[in-house]
N, C-alpha and C positions, 0 to 999 in steps of 0.2 A: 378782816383787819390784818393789815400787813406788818409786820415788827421788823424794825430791822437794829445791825450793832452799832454803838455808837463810832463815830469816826470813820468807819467803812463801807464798803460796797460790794454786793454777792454778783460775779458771772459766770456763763456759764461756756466751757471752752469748744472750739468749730472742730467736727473731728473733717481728716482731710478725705475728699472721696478718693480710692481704691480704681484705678483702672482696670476693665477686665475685658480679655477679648476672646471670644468661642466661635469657631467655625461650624456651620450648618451642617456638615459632614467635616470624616476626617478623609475623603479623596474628591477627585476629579477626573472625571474622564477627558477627555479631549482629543477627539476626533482631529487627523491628518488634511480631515477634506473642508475645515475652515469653519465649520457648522460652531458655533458660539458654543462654549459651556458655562455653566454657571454654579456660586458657590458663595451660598449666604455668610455675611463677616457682619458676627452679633457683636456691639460695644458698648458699655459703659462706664461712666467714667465722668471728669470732672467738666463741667462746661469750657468751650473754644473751640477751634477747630483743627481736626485730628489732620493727621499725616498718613496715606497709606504706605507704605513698600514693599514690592515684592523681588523676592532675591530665590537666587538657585534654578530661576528656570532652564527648561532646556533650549535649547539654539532650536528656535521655528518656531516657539509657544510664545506670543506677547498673552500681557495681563491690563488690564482696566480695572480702577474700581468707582464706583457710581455710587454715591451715597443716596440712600433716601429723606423723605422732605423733613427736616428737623434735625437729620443724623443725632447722633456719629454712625452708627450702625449703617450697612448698605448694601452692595453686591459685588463680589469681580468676574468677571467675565474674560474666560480665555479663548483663545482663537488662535488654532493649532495648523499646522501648515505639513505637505508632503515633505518638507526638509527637515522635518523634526523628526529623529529619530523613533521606531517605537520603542516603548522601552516600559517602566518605572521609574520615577524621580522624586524627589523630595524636598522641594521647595518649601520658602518659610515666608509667612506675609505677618510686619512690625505695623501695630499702629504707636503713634507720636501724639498725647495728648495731655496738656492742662501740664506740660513739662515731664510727662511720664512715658515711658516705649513700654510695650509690650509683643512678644514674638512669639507665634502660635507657627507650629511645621502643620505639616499637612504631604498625603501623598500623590502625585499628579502621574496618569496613564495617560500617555500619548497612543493611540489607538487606531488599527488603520484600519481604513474603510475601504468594504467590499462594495460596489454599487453594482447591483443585478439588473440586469436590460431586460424589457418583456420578449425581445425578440431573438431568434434564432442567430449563432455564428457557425454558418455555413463552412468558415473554413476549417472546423477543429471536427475532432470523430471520424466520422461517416459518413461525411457529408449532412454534417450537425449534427448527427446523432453520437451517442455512448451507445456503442455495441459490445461491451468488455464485460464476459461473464469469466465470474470466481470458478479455480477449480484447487486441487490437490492432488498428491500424487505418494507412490507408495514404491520404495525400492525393495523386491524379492529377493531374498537371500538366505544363507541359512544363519546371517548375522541379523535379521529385522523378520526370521519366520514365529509364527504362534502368537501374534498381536491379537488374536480375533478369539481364540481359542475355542470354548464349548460352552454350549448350554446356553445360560442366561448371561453369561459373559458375552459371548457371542454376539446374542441379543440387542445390549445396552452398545455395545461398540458399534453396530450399526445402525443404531439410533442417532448415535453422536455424532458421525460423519452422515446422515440421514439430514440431520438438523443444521449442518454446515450451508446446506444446497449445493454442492461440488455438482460441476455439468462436467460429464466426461473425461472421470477421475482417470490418474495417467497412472500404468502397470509397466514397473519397469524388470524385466526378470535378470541375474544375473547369477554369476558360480552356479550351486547346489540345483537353484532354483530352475534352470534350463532346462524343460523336461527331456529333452534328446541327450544319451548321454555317450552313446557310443554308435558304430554304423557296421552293426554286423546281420542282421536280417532276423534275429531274434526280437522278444516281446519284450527283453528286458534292456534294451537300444531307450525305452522310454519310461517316463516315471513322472507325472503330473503331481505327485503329493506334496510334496514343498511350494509346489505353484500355486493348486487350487486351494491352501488353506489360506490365501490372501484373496486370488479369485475370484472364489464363488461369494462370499461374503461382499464383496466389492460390488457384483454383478447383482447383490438382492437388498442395494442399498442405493442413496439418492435418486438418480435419473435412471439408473440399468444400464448403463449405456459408457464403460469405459472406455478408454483409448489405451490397445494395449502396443506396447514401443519395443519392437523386435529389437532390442538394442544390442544387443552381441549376438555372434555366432558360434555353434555348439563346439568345444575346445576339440574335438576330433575335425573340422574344420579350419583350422588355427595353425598359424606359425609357430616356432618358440616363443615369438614374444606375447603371443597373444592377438595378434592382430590375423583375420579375416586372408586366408590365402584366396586371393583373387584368381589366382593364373589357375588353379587346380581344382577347387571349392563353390565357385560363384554358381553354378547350377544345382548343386546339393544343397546351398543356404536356401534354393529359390524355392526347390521341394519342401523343404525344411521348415519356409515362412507359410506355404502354402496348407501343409498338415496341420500348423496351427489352427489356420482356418477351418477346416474339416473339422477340427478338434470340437471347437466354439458353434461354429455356424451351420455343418453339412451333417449331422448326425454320426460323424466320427470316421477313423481310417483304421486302418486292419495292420499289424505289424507285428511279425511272426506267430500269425494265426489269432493275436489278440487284438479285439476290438478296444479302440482307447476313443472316450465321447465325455465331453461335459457335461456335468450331474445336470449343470440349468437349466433351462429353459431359452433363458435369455441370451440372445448373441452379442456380440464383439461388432460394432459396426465402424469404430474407427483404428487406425494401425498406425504406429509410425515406424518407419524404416530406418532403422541406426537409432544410435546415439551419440555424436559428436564424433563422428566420422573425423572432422581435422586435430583430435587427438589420438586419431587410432588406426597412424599412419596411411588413411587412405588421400589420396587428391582429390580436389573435387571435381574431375576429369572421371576419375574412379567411381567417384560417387556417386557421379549422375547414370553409370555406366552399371552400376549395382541396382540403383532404383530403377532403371529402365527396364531390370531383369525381372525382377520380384513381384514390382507390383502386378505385371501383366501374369505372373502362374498364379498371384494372390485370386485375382479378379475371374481369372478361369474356373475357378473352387464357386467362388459367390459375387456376383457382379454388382453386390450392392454396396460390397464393405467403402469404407473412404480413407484417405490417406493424409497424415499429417509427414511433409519432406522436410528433408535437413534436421533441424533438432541441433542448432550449429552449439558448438561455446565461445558464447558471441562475449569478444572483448576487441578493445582496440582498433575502433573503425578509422580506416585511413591511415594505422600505423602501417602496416603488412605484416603483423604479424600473424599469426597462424590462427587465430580468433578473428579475423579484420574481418568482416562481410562481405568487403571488397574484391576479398582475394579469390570469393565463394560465388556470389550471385553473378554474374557479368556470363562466367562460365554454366554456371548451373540452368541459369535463363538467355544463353545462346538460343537461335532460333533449332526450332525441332530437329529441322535438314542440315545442322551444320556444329552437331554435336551438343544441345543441351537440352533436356529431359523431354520425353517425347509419350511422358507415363502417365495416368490420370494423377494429380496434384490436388487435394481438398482444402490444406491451408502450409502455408510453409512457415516453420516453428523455431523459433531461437532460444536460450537459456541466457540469464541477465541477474549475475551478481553483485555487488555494491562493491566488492573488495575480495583478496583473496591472501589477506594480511590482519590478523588479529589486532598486528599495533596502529594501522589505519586510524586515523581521528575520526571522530563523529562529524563532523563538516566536509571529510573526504566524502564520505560514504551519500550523506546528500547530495556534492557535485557531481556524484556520477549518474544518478536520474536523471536529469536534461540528457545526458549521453545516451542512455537508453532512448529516451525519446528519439533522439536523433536518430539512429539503427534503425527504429521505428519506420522512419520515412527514408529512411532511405531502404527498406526492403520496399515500402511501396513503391518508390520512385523505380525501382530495377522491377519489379511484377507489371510497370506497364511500358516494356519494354516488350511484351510479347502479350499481343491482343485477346489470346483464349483464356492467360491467367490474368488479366488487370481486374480482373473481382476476388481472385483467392484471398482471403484473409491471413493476419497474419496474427499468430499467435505465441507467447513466450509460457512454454511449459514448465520451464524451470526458473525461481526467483527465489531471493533471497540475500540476507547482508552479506553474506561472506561464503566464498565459497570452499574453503580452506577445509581439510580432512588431515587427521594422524598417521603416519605412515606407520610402517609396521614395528621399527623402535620408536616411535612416541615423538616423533619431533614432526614439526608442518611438513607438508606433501609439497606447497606452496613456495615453502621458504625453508628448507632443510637445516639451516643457520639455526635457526630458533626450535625449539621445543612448542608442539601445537598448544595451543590453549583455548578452551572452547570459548566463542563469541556469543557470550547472551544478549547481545545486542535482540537476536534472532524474536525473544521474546520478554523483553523489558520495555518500558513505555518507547525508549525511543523506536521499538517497532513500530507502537503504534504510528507516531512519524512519519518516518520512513516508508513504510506499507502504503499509508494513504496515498503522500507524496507518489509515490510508484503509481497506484491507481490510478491517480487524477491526470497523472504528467501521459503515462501511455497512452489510458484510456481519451485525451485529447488528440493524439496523434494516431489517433486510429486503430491501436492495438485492440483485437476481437478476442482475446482469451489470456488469462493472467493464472497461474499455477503456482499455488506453494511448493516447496520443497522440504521437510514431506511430509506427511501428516504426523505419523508416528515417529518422533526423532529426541535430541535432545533438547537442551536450552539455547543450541545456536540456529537447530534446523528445525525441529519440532511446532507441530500444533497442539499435540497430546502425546504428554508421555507414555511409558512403556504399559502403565498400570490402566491408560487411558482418561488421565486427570489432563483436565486442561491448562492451558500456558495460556497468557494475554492472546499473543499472534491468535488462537484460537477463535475470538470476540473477537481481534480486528477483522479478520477474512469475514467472518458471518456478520457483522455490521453492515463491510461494503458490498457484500451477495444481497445482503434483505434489502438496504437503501437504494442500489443499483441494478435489480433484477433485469439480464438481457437476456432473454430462451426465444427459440426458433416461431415461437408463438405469439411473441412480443418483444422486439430487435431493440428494447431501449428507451433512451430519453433524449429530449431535444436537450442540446447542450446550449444555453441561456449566455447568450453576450454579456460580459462581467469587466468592471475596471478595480485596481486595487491600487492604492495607494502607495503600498509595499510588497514587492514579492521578493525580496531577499528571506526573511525568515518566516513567510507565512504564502500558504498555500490556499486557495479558492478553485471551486467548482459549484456551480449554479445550475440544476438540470429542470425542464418541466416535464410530468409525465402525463401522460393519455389521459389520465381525470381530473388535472386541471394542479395538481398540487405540486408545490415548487419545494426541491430539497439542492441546502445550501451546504456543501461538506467546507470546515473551516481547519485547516491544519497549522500546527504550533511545531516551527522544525529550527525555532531558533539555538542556537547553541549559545551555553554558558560563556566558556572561554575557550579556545583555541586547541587545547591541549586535553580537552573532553574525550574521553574514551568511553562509551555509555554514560555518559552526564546524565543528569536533569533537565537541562534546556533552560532557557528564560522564560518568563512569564509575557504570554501576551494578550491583547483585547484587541478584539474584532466586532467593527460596529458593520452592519449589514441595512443596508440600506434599498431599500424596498419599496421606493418610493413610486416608480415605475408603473405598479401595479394596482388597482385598488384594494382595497380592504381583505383582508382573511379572518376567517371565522376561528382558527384553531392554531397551533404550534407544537412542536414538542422539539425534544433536544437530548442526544444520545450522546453520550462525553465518554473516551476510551483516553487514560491518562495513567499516569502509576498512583491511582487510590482505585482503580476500579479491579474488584474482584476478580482475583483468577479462577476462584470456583464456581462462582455464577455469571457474572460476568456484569456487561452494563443495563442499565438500567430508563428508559425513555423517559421524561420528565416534561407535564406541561406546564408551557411559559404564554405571557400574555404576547398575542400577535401587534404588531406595532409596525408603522411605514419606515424606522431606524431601530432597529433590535443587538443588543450589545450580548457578545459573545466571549465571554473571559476563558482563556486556557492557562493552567498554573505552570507549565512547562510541555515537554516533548507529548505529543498526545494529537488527538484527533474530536471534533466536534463536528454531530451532522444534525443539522436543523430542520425539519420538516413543515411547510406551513401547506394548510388547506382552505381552498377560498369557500 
C-alpha cells in the first residue's frame, strides 16, 4: 500500500556523473626508430562522445588515440622519430566529455635505438675484431713508495690489483726510486729498495709479466735541467738500461764487488724506452737516435725481452705543437736506411688525456675522445708506411680526464694562473662515462692496450687510495677487463655492425664472442647543461634491438652509475632476454648487457 501527502508529489533528484580519467601507466617509452608505443587512457564519465588532446609533446613524437568499441576509454599510440630529441618530457592528454575536461600529465621518454647486426664490421678494430686489453700502471717514487707494505697488507693489495686483470702493468721509476745513484765503481752506485717495494709485489700479482718504462735517466747522467745529456751520456744510459735487464732477467750484475739480482723469479719481458721524450727536450731525430742505441745493448743481455717505443704526450694532432703526432712519426718511421728506427719495435705507445685544465667543462672533456680516436689511426696509418712494422700495435699507456699536477707552490703545473684543484672527475660517475666512452671509441679504431693512470693515486688519478679502498674508476676498468677480455690466448671479440639512432649523447658497442654470446655496452655521456663541471648527466633510455638474431636463452646487465657502490662495487642482474630490450640509464654512467643464446 502506497500512501501518499495530500496536494503533492515525492521525487527523487539525478545526481550528475563525475568525469574520470586514469592512464594505464604514468610513462611511455618511445622508441627513435618509429616502432608504435602504446598507453592505455581509462574513462568514465557521462554518456556522448569524448574529445581527446594531447599537448606538450616533443618535436618528432605524434600521438593517436583509438577508442575501443563502446568507448570512451581506449588507446594512444605514439610513434617517435630520429628528430625527436632523446630526452624526458611531460606531456599532458585532456579528455572533453558530456561538457566536462579532464587533464591527466604523464611522463614521455623518447629513447634511442641501438639496432645490433648478426654480422661482422670489418672496418672497426682489427680488422673486426676488439683487441683492447685493460691495464694500470704505478709511478715509483719516494712520494707513492710503501703502497704494498708487509705481511697480510701486502697480501690483500695483491689480491686487489690481482682481481683488476691488469695485462702488463706499466712500472714507472722516477727520483729516489732510480736504483743507479751515482757512477763511481763502488756497490753503493746502486740501491733497488725503493724500487723493489713496488716491483716485486707487481711481478707476483696479475699476469707476472710487467712493462717496466725506463723513463729517465740516472741524474749523474743529466743536464742541469734535468734532461738526458745526449752528446756525453747516450752510452752509459745504454749500459745503464741494459743492467736493469741483468738485474730482472740474467741472474744479476756485479758492481763494486756486489752481486745486485731480483728476489723473483719472474722476468721483465716488456720495456719501454723514455717517457715523453717531446717534453724532456729531446727531438725526435734524438729519439730515435737514443732507441736505436738502447734497445740493441738491451737485446744483447736477453734477446727475448720486447719493446714498447715513444710513450709520446700525445696532444694536438695537426696543431705542431710539441705533443702533435705529426711532428714525431713521419720522422720516427722514416725508412731504416734514411734515419728512422732501425731497432726491434713491439708496439708504439702514446698517453691521452681529456684536458689538462681543471675548469674544462664536462662536454669538453667528451669532445676530445673522437680526437683520441683520431691519433689512433693516424698512428696506424704512419706504421704502414714501413712494411716490417704495419702489424706493431698500438697502444695508450697512459689515460685519464686530466692531466694537470700541483707544482711545488700549489698552483696548476698546466696553467700557473690558477691554483691546482684536484679533478674528481677521475673517479665520479662521470668517469664512469667517459672511461667507457674512451673504451669503445679506441677500442674501434684499433687501439690494442688501454692503461689507467695509476692505480694508487688520488680522486682525480686514482683506482685505489693510499689505504687501498677502492674509487668507482676501480669497478669501471674491471667491468671493461671481465666484459671485454683480450689475452694472447684469445685476441677478442668480433665487433657486431650496430646502427644508432643517436650518437651525440650516447654511446654503443655490440661484440660476439667465441661461444656464441653477445654483449651490448650502452653509455649515458649526456650532459646536463653546458656549464657542467662533474654534473650528473641527463637521463637516458636505450632500447637495443635484437631483432637480427634469434632467441636467447638468458641476459643479465651490469649498471656502473653514481648509486653504485665504491666499496663493493656493481652488481649483474638477470633480465628477461626479449628481440627489443630497454636499457634506462639515470645519468653519466655505463651499462653492459650480456645475452646468451
Amino acid at each position: 500500500m502506497v500512501v501518499s501527502g495530500c496536494g503533492s508529489a515525492s521525487t527523487t533528484p539525478v545526481t550528475p556523473v563525475t568525469l574520470s580519467v586514469s592512464l594505464g601507466s604514468s610513462n611511455v617509452i618511445v622508441a627513435q626508430d618509429g616502432y608504435p608505443a602504446t598507453l592505455a587512457l581509462n574513462v568514465t564519465g557521462p554518456v556522448g562522445t569524448e574529445t581527446v588532446t594531447l599537448s606538450a609533446l616533443p618535436a618528432g613524437v605524434t600521438g593517436q588515440f583509438t577508442p575501443v568499441s563502446g568507448g570512451p576509454s581506449g588507446t594512444l599510440t605514439f610513434t617517435g622519430s630520429a628528430s625527436a630529441s632523446a630526452g624526458t618530457y611531460a606531456p599532458t592528454v585532456s579528455v572533453n566529455l558530456g561538457g566536462q575536461t579532464q587533464t591527466q600529465g604523464f611522463t614521455l621518454i623518447s629513447a634511442v635505438v641501438a639496432k645490433v647486426g648478426s654480422t661482422t664490421d670489418t672496418t672497426l678494430g682489427v680488422k673486426g675484431v676488439l683487441r683492447q686489453f685493460m691495464s694500470t700502471s704505478f709511478q715509483i717514487a719516494e712520494w707513492t713508495s710503501g703502497f704494498f707494505r708487509t705481511g697480510t697488507t701486502t697480501t690483500a693489495r695483491e689480491a686487489s690489483l690481482t682481481t683488476l686483470s691488469p695485462q702488463h702493468i706499466r712500472l714507472q721509476a722516477l727520483s729516489q726510486a732510480i736504483p743507479m745513484k751515482a757512477h763511481t765503481g763502488a756497490a753503493t752506485d746502486w740501491d733497488f729498495t725503493l724500487l723493489d717495494q713496488t716491483v716485486q709485489p707487481v711481478l707476483a700479482s696479475a699476469d707476472h709479466s710487467p712493462e717496466f718504462q725506463i723513463a729517465v735517466a740516472p741524474a749523474w747522467m743529466c743536464l742541469s735541467n734535468g734532461n738526458l745529456d745526449m752528446t756525453n751520456h747516450l752510452q752509459d744510459f745504454a749500459a745503464y738500461a741494459a743492467n736493469l735487464v741483468r738485474y730482472y732477467n740474467t741472474g744479476g750484475f756485479v758492481a763494486g764487488g756486489k752481486v745486485f739480482q731480483s728476489a723473483s723469479a719472474q722476468h721483465i719481458t716488456w720495456w719501454g724506452i723514455f717517457n715523453e721524450f717531446n717534453l724532456t727536450g729531446l727531438t725526435a731525430a734524438q729519439y730515435v737516435t737514443l732507441y736505436n742505441t738502447v734497445v740493441p745493448a738491451m737485446l744483447a743481455v736477453d734477446p727475448t725481452i720486447k719493446f714498447s717505443a715513444l710513450e709520446l704526450s700525445d696532444y694536438g694532432l695537426g696543431t705542431g705543437q710539441a705533443g702533435d703526432p705529426m711532428q714525431v712519426l713521419p720522422i720516427f718511421l722514416s725508412p731504416a736506411n734514411a734515419g728512422g728506427v732501425n731497432a726491434q719495435v713491439n708496439s708504439v705507445s702514446t698517453h691521452l688525456y681529456g684536458s689538462c685544465n681543471q675548469t674544462d667543462k664536462d662536454a669538453a672533456l667528451f669532445a676530445a675522445v673522437p680526437e683520441f680516436a683520431a691519433n689512433i689511426s693516424y698512428f696506424y696509418q704512419q706504421l704502414q708506411r714501413r712494411s716490417d712494422l704495419a702489424n706493431v700495435p698500438v697502444w695508450v699507456t697512459e689515460n685519464n680526464v686530466n692531466a694537470d699536477f700541483a707544482a711545488n707552490n700549489g698552483m696548476s703545473s698546466c696553467n700557473p694562473a690558477q691554483a691546482f684543484v684536484t679533478d674528481k672527475r677521475g673517479t665520479s660517475a662521470f668517469f664512469a662515462a667517459w672511461r667507457a666512452y674512451v673504451f669503445s671509441q679506441l677500442g674501434k679504431a684499433g687501439n690494442q692496450a688501454l692503461y689507467q693512470w695509476s692505480f694508487e693515486g688520488d680522486q682525480q688519478y686514482g683506482e685505489v687510495d693510499g689505504s687501498g679502498n677502492t674509487y668507482l674508476s676501480y669497478w669501471v676498468d674491471r667491468a671493461l677487463e671481465n666484459s671485454y677480455p683480450s689475452t694472447p690466448g684469445s685476441p677478442g671479440q668480433q665487433i657486431l655492425a650496430l646502427t644508432a639512432t643517436d650518437t651525440s649523447s650516447v654511446e654503443t658497442l655490440a661484440t660476439l664472442n667465441s661461444n656464441g654470446t653477445v654483449t651490448v655496452m650502452v653509455i649515458d655521456r649526456a650532459v646536463h647543461v653546458a656549464s657542467d663541471d662533474n654534473g650528473s648527466g641527463d637521463p637516458r633510455t636505450v632500447v637495443v634491438d635484437l631483432s637480427s638474431f634469434s632467441s636467447f636463452y638468458a641476459a643479465s646487465v651490469v649498471s656502473i652509475n653514481a648509486t653504485t657502490s665504491i666499496a663493493t662495487g656493481p652488481s649483474g642482474v638477470g633480465v628477461t632476454p626479449a628481440s627489443r630490450m630497454t636499457v634506462p640509464l639515470p645519468g653519466y654512467g655505463v651499462s653492459i648487457l650480456t645475452l646468451t643464446p
